[in-house]
C-alpha positions as CSV (number, residue, x, y, z in Angstrom):
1,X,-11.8,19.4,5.8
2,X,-8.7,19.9,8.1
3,X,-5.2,19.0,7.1
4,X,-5.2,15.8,9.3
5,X,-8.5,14.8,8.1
6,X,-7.4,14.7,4.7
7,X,-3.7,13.1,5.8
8,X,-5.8,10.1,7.3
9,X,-7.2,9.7,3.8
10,X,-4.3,9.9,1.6
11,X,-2.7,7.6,4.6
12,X,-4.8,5.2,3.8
13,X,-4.7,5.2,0.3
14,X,-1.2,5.6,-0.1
15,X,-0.6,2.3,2.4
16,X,-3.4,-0.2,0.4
17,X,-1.3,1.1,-3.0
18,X,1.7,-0.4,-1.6
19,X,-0.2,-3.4,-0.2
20,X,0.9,-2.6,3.5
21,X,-2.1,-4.2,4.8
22,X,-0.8,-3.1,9.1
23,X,-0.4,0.3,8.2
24,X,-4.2,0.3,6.8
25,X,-5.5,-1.5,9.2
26,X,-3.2,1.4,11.7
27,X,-5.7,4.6,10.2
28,X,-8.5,3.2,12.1
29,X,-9.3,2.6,15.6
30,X,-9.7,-0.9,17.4
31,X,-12.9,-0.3,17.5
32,X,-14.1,1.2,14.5
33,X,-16.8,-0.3,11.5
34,X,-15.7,-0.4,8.5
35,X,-18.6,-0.5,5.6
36,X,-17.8,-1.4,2.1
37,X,-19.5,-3.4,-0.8
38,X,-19.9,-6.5,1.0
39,X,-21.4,-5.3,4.1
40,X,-19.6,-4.1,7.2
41,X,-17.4,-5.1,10.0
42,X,-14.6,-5.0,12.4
43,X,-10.8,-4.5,11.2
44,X,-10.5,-8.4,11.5
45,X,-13.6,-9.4,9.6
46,X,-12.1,-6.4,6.6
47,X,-8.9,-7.0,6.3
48,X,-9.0,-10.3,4.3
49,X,-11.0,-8.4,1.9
50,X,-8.7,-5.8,1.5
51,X,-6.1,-8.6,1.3
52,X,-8.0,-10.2,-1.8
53,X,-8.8,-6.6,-3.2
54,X,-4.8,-5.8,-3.2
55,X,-3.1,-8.9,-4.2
56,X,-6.1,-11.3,-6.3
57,X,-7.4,-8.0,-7.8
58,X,-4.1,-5.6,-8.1
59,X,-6.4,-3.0,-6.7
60,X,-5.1,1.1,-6.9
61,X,-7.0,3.5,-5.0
62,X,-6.9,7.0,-6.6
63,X,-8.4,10.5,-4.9
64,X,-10.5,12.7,-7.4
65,X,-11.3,14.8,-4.7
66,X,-12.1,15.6,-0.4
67,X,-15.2,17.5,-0.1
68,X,-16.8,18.5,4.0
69,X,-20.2,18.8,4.1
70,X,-21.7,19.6,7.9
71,X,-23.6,16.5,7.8
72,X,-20.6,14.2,5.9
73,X,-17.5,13.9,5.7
74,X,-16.2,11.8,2.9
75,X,-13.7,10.8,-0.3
76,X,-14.5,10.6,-3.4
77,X,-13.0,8.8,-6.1
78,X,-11.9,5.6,-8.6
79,X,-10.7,2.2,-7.3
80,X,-8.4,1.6,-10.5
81,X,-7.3,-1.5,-11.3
């Protein structure tokens, strides 16, 4: 996984830690799906989720680990609460 790759995640982590909801919503393009527990969506149809997730539920996001496979890319790791 490049260096960027794995900046956009810790990015993105860092910013829903400290609840900064625009600079989440800033890793992803305007165009992008975002899939999670409750199904998937635009940034508009997410972000009141993540806004529930951070303040109701005092969510943390932690990294355990980046792995790069050829066929997937992803992060692995604990929502902490």
């Amino acid at each position: 996984m490049s260096e960027a790759n794995k900046g956009v995640v810790l990015s993105y982590v860092h910013a829903f830690n400290r609840g900064d909801r625009d600079a989440v919503c800033a890793q992803f393009t305007p165009d992008a799906l975002v899939w999670g527990v409750l199904g998937w969506g635009r940034i508009d149809k997410v972000r009141p989720i993540w806004r529930e997730l951070i303040e109701c539920l005092e969510m943390q996001l932690h990294v355990d680990a980046m792995v790069h496979r050829p066929a997937a890319r992803l992060a692995a790791g604990l929502m902490k609460r």
